[in-house]
PDB file of N, H, CA, C and O in Angstrom:
ATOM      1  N   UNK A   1     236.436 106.917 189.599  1.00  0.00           N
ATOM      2  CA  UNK A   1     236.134 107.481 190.902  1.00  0.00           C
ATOM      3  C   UNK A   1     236.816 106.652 191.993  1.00  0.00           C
ATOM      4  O   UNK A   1     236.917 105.426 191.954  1.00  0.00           O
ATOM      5  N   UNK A   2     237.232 107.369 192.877  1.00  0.00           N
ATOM      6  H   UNK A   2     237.150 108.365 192.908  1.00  0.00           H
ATOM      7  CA  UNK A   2     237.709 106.230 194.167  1.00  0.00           C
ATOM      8  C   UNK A   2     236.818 105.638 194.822  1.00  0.00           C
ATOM      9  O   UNK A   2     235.741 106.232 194.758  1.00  0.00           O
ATOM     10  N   UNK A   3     236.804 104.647 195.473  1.00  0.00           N
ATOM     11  H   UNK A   3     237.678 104.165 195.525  1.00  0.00           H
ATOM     12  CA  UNK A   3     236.225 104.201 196.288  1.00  0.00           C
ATOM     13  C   UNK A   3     235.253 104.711 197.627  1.00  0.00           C
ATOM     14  O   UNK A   3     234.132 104.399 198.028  1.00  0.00           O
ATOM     15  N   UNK A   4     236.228 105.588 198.048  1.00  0.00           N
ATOM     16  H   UNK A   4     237.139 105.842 197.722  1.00  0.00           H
ATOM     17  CA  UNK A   4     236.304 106.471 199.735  1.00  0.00           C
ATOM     18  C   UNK A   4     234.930 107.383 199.115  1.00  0.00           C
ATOM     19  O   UNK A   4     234.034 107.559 199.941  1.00  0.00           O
ATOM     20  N   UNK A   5     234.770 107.811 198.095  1.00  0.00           N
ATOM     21  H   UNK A   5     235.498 107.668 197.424  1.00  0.00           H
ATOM     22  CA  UNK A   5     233.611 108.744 197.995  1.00  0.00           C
ATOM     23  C   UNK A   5     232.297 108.339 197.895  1.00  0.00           C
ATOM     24  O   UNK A   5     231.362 109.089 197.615  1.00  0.00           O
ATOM     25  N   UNK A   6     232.217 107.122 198.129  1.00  0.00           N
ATOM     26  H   UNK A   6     232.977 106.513 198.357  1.00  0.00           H
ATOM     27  CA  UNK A   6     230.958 106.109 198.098  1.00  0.00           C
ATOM     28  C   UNK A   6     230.435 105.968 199.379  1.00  0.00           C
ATOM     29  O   UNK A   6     229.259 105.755 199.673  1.00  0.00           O
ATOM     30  N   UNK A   7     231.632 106.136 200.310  1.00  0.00           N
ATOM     31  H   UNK A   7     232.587 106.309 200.072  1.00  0.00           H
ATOM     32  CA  UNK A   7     232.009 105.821 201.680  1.00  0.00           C
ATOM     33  C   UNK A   7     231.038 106.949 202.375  1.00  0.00           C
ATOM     34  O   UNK A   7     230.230 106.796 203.292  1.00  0.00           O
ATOM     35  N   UNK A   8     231.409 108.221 201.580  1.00  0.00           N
ATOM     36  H   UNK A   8     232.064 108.345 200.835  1.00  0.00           H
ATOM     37  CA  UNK A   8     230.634 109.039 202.505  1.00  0.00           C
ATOM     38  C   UNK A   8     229.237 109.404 202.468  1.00  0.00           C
ATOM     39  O   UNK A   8     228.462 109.207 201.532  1.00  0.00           O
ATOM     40  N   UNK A   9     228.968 110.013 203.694  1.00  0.00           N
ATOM     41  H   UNK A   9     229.598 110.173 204.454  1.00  0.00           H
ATOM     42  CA  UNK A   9     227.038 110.410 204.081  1.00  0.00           C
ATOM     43  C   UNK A   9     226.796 111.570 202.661  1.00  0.00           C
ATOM     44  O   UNK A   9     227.593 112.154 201.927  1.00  0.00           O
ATOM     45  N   UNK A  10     226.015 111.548 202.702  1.00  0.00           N
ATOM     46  H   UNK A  10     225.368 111.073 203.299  1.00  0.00           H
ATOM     47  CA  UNK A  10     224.956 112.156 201.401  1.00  0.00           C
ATOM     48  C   UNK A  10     225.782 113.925 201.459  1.00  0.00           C
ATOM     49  O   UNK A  10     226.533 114.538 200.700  1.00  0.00           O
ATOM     50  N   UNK A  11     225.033 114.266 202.992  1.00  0.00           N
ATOM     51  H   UNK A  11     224.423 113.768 203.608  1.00  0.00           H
ATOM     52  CA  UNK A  11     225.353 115.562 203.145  1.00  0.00           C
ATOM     53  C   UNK A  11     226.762 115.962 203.522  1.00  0.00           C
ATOM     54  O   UNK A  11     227.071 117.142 203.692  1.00  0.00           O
ATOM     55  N   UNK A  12     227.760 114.782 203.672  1.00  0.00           N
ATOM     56  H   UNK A  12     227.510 113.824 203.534  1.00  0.00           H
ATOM     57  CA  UNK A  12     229.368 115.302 203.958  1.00  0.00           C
ATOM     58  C   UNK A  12     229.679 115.408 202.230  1.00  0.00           C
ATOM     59  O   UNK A  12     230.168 116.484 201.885  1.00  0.00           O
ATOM     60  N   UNK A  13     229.468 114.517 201.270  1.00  0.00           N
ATOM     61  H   UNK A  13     229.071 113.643 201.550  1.00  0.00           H
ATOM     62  CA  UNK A  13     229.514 114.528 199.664  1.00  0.00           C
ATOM     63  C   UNK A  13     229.152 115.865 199.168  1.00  0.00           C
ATOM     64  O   UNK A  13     229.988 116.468 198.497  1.00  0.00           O
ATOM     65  N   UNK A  14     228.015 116.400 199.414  1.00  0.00           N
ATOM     66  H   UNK A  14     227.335 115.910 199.960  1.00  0.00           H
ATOM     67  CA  UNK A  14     227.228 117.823 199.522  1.00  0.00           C
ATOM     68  C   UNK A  14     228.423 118.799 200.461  1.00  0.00           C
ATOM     69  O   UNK A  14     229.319 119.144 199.691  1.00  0.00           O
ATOM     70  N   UNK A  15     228.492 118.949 200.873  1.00  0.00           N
ATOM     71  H   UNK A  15     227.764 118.669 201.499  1.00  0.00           H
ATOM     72  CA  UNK A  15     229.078 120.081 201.752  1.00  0.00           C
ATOM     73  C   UNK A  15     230.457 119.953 200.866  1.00  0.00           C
ATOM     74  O   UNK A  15     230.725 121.045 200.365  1.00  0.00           O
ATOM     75  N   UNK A  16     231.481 118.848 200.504  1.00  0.00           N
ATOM     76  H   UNK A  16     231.263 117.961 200.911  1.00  0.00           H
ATOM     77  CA  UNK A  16     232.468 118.737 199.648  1.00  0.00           C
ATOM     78  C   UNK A  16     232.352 119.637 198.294  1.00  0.00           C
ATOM     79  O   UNK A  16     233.122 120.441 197.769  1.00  0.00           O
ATOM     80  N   UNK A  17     230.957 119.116 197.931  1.00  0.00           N
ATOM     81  H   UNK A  17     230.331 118.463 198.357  1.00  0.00           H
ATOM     82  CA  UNK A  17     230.914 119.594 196.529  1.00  0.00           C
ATOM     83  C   UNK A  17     231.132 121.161 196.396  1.00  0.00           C
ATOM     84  O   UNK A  17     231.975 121.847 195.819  1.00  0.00           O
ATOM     85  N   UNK A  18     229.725 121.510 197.378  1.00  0.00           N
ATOM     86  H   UNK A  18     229.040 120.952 197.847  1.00  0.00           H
ATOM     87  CA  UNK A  18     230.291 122.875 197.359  1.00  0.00           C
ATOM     88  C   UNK A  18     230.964 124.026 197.679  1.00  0.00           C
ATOM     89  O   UNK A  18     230.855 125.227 197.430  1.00  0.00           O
ATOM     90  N   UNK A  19     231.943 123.058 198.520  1.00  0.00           N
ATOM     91  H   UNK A  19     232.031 122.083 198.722  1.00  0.00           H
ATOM     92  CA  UNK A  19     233.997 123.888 198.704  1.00  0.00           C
ATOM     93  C   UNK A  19     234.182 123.888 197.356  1.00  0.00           C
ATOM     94  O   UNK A  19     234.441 124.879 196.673  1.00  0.00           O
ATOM     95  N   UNK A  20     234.042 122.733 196.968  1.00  0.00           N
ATOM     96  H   UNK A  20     233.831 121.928 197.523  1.00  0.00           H
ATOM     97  CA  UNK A  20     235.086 122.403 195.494  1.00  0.00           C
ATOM     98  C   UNK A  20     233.885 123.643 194.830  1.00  0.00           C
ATOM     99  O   UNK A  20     234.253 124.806 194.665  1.00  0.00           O
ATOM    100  N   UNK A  21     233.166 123.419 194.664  1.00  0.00           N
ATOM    101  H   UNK A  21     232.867 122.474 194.798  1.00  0.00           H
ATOM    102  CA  UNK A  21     233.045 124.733 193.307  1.00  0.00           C
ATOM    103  C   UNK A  21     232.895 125.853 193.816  1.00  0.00           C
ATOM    104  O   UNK A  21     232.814 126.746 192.973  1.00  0.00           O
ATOM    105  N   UNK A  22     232.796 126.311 195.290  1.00  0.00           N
ATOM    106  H   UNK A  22     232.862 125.585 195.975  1.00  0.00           H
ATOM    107  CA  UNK A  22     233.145 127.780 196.067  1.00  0.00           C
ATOM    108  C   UNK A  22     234.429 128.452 195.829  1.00  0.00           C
ATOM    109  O   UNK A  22     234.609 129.669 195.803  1.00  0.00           O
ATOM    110  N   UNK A  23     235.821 126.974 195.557  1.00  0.00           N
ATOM    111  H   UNK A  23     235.675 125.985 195.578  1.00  0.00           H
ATOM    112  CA  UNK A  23     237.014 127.670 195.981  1.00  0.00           C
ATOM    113  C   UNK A  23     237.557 126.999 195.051  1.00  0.00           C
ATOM    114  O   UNK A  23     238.728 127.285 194.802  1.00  0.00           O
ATOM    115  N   UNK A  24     237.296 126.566 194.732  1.00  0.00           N
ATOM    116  H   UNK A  24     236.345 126.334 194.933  1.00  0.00           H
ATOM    117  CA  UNK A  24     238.707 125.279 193.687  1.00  0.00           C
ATOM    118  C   UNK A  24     237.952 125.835 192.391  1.00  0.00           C
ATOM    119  O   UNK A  24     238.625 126.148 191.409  1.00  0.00           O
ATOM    120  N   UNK A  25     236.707 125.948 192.381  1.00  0.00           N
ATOM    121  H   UNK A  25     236.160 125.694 193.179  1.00  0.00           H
ATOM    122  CA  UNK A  25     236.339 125.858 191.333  1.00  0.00           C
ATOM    123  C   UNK A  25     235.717 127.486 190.725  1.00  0.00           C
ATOM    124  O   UNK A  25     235.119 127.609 189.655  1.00  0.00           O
ATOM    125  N   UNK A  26     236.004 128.553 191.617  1.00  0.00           N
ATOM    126  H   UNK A  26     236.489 128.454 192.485  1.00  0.00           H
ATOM    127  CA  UNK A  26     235.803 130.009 191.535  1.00  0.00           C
ATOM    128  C   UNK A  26     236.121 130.145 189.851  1.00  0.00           C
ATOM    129  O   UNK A  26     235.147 129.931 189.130  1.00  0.00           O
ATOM    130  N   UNK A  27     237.152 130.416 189.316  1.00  0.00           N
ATOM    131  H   UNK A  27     237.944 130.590 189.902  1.00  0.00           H
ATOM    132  CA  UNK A  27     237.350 130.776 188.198  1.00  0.00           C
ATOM    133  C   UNK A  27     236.957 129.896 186.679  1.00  0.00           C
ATOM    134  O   UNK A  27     237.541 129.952 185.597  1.00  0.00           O
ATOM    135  N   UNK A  28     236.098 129.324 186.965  1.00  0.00           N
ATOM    136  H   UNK A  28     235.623 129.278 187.844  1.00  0.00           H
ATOM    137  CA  UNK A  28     235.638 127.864 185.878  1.00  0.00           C
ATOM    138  C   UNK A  28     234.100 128.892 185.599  1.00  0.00           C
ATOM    139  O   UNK A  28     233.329 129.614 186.231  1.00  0.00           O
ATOM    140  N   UNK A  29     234.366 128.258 183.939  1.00  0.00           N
ATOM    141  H   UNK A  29     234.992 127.671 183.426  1.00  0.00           H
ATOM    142  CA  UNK A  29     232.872 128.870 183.575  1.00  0.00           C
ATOM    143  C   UNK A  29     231.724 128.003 184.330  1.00  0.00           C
ATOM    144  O   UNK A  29     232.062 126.857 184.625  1.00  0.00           O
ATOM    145  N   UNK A  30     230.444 128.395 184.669  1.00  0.00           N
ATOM    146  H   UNK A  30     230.169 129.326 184.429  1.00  0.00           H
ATOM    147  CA  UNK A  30     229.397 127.718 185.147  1.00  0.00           C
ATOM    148  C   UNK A  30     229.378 126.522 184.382  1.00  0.00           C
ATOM    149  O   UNK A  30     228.804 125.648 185.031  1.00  0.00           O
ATOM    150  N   UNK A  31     229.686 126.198 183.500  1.00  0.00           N
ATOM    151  H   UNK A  31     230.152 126.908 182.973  1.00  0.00           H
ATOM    152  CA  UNK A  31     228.553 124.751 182.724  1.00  0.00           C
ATOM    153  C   UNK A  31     229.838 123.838 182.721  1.00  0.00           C
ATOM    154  O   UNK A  31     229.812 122.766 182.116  1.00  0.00           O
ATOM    155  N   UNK A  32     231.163 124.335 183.516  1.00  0.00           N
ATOM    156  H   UNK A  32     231.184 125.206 184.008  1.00  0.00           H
ATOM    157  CA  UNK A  32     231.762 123.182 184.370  1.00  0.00           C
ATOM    158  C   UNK A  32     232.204 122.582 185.451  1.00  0.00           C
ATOM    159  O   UNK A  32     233.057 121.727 185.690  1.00  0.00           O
ATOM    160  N   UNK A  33     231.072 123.514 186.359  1.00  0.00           N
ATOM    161  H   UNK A  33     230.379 124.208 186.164  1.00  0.00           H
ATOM    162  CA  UNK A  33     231.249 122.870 187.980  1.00  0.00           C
ATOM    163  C   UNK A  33     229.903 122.450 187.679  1.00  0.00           C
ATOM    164  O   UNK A  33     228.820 123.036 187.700  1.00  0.00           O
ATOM    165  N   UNK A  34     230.253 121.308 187.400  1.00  0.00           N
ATOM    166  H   UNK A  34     231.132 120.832 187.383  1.00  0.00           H
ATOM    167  CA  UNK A  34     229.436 119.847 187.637  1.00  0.00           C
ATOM    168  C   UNK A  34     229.517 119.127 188.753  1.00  0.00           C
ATOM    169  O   UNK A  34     230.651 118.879 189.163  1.00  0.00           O
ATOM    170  N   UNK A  35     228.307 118.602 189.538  1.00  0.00           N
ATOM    171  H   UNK A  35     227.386 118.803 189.205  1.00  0.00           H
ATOM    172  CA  UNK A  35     228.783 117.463 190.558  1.00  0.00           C
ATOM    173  C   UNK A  35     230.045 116.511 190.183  1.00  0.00           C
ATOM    174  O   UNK A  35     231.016 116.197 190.872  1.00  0.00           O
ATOM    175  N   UNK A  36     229.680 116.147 188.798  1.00  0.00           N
ATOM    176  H   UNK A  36     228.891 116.402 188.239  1.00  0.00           H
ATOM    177  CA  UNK A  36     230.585 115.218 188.368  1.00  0.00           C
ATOM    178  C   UNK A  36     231.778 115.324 188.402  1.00  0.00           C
ATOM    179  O   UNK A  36     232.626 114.561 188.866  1.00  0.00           O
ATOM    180  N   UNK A  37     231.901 116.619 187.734  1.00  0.00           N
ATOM    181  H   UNK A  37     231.213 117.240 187.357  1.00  0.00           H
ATOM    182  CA  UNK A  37     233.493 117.283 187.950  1.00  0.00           C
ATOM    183  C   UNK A  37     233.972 117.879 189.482  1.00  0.00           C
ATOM    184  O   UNK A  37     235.034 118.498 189.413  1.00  0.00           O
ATOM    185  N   UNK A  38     233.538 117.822 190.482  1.00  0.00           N
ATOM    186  H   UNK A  38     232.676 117.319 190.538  1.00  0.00           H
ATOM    187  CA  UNK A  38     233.395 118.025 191.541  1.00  0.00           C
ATOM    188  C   UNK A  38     233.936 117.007 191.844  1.00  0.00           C
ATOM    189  O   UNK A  38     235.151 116.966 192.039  1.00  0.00           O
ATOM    190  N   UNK A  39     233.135 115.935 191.953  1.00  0.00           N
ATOM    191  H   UNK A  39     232.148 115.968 191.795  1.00  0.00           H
ATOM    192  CA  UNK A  39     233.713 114.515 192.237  1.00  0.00           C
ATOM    193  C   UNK A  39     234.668 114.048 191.608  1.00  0.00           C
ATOM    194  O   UNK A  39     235.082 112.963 192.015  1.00  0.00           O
ATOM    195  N   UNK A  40     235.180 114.509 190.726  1.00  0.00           N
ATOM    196  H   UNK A  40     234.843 115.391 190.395  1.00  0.00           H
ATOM    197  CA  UNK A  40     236.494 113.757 190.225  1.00  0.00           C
ATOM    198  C   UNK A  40     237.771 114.272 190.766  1.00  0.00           C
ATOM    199  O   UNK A  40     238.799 113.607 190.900  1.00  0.00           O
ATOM    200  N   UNK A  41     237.509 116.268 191.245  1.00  0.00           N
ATOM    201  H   UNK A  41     236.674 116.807 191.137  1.00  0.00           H
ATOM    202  CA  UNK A  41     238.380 116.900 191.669  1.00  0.00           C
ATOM    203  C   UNK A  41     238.823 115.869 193.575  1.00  0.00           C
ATOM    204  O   UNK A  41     239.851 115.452 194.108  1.00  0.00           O
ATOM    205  N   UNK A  42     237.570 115.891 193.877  1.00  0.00           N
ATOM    206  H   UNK A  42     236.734 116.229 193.444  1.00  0.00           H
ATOM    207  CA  UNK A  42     237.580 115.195 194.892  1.00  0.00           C
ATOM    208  C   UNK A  42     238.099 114.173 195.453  1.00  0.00           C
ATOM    209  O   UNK A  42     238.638 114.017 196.549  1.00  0.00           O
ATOM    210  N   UNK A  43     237.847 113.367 194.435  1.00  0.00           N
ATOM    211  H   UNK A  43     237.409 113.493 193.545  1.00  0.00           H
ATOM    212  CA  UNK A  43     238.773 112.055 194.179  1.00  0.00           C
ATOM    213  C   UNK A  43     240.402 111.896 194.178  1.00  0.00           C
ATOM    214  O   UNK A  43     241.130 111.041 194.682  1.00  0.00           O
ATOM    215  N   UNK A  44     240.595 112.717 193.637  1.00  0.00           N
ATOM    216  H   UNK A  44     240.003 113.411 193.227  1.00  0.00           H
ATOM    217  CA  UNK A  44     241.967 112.939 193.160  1.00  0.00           C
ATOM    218  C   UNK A  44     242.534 113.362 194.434  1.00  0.00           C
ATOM    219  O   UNK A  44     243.674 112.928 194.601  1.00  0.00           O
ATOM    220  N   UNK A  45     241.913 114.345 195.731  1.00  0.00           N
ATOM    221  H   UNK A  45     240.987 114.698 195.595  1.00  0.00           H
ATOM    222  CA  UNK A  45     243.125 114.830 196.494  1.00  0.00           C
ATOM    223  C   UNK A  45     243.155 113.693 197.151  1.00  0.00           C
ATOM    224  O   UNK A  45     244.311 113.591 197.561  1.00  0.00           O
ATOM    225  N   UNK A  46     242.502 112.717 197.509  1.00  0.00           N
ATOM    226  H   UNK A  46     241.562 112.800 197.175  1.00  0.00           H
ATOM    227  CA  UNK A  46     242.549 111.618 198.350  1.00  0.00           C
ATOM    228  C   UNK A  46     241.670 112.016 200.077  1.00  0.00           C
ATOM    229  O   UNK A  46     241.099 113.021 200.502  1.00  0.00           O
ATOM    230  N   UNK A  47     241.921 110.832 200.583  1.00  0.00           N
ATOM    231  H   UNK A  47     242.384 110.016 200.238  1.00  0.00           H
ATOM    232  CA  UNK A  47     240.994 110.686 201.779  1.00  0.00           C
ATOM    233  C   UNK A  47     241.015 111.908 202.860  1.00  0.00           C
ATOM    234  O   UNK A  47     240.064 112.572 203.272  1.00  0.00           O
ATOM    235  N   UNK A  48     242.305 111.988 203.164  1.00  0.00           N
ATOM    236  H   UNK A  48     243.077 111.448 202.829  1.00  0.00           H
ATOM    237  CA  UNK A  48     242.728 112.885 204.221  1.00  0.00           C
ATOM    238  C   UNK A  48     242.863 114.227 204.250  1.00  0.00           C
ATOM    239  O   UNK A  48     243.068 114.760 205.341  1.00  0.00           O
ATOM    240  N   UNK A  49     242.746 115.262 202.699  1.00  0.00           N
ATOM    241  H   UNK A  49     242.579 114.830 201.813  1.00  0.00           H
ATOM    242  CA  UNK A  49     242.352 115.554 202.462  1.00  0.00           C
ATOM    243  C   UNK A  49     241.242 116.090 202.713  1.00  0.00           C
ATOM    244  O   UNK A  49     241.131 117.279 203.012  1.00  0.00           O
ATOM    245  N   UNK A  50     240.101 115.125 202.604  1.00  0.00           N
ATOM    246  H   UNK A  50     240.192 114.159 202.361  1.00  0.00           H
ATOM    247  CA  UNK A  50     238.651 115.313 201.875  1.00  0.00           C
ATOM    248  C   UNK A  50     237.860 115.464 203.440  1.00  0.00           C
ATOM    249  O   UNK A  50     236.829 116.087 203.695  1.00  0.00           O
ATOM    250  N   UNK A  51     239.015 114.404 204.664  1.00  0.00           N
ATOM    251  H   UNK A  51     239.852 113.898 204.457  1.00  0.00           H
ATOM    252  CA  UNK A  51     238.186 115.148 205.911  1.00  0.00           C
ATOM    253  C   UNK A  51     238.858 116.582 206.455  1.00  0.00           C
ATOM    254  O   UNK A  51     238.390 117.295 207.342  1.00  0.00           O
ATOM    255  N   UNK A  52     239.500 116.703 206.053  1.00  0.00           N
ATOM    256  H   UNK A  52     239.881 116.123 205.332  1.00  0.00           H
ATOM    257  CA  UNK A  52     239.850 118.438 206.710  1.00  0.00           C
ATOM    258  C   UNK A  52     239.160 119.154 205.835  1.00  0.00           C
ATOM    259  O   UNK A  52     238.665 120.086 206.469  1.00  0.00           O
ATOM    260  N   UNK A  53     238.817 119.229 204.546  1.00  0.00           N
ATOM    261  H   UNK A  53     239.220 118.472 204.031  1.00  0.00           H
ATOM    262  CA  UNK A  53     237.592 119.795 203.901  1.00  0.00           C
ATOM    263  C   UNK A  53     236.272 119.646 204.464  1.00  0.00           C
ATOM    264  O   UNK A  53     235.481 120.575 204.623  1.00  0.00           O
ATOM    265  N   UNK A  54     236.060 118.388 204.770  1.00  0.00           N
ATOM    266  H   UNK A  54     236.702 117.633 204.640  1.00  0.00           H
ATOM    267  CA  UNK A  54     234.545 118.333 205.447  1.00  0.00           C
ATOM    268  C   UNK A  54     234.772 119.239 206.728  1.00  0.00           C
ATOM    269  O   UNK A  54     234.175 120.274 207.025  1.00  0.00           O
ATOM    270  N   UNK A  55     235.876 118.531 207.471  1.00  0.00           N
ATOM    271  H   UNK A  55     236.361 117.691 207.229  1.00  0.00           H
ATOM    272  CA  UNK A  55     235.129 119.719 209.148  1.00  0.00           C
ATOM    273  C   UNK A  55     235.343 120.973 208.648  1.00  0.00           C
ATOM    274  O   UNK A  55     234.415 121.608 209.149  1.00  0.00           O
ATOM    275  N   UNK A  56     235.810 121.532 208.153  1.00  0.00           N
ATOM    276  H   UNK A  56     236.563 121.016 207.746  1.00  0.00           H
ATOM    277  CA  UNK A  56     236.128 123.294 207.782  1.00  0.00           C
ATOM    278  C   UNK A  56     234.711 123.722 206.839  1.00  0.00           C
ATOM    279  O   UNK A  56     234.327 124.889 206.764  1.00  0.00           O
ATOM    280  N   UNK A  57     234.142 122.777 206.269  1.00  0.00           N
ATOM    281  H   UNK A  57     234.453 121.829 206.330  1.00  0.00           H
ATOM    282  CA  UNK A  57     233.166 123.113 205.473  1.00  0.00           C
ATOM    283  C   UNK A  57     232.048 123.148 206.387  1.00  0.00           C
ATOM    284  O   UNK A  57     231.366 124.167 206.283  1.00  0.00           O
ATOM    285  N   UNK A  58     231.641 122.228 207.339  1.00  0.00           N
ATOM    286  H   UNK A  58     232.195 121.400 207.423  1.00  0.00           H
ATOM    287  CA  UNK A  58     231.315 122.022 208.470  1.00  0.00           C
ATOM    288  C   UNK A  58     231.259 123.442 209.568  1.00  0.00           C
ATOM    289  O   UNK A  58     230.284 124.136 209.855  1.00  0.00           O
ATOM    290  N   UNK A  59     232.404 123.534 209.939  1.00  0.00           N
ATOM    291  H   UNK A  59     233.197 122.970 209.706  1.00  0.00           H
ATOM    292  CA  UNK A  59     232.585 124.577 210.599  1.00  0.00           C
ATOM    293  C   UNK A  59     232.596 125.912 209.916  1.00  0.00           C
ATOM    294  O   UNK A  59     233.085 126.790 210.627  1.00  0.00           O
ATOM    295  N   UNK A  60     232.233 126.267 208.854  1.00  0.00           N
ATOM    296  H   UNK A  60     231.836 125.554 208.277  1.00  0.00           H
ATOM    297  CA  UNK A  60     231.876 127.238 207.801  1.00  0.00           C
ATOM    298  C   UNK A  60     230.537 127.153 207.807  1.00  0.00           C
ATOM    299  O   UNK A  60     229.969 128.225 208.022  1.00  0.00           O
ATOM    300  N   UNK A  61     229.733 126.047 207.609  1.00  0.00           N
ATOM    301  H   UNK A  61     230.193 125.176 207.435  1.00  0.00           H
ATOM    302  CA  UNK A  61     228.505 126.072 207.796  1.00  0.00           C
ATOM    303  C   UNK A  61     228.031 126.556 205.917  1.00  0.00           C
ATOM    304  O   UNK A  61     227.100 127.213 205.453  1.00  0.00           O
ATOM    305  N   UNK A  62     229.283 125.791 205.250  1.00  0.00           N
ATOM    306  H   UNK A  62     230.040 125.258 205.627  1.00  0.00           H
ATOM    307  CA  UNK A  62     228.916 126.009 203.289  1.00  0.00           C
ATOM    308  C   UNK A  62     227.461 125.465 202.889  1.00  0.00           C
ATOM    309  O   UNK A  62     226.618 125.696 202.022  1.00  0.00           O
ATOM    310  N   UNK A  63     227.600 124.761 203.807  1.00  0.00           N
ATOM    311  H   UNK A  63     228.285 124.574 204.512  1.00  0.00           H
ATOM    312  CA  UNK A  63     225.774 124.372 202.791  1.00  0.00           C
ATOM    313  C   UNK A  63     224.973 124.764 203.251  1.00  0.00           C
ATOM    314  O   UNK A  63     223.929 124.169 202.983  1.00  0.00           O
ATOM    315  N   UNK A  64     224.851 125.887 204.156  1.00  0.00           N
ATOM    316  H   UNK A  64     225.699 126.370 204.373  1.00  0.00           H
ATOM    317  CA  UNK A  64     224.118 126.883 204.147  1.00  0.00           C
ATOM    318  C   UNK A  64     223.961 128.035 204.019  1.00  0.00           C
ATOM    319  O   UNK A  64     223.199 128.812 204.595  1.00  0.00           O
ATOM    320  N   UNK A  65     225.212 128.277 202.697  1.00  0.00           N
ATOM    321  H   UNK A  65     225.831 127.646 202.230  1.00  0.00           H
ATOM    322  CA  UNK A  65     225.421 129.566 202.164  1.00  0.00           C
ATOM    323  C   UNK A  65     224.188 129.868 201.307  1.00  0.00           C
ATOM    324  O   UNK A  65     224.098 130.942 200.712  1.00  0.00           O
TER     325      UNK A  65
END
């Protein structure tokens, strides 16, 4: 895991997760959008990334789909 994802607030980690299995992760059977696997996808795009995902997820208002 990287580092930077430790970094973030509970509910910016949360709102990440569920872009990544809303959109990245649409075509995956259920029993593999895992947090875990979430977080690894996460990891991988890197930091800068992961904040233009948060404000858009943010400004989507995903975790309260």
């Amino acid at each position: 895991m990287s580092a930077f994802l430790h970094m973030l607030k509970p509910e910016e980690r949360d709102i990440l997760r569920t872009v990544v299995k809303k959109v990245h992760f649409k075509h995956y059977p259920t029993e593999f959008c895992t947090d875990y696997e979430a977080d690894k996808l996460i990891a991988s795009i890197g930091p800068e990334v992961v904040e233009t995902m948060i404000k858009i997820g943010k400004d989507y208002k995903v975790n309260e789909i």
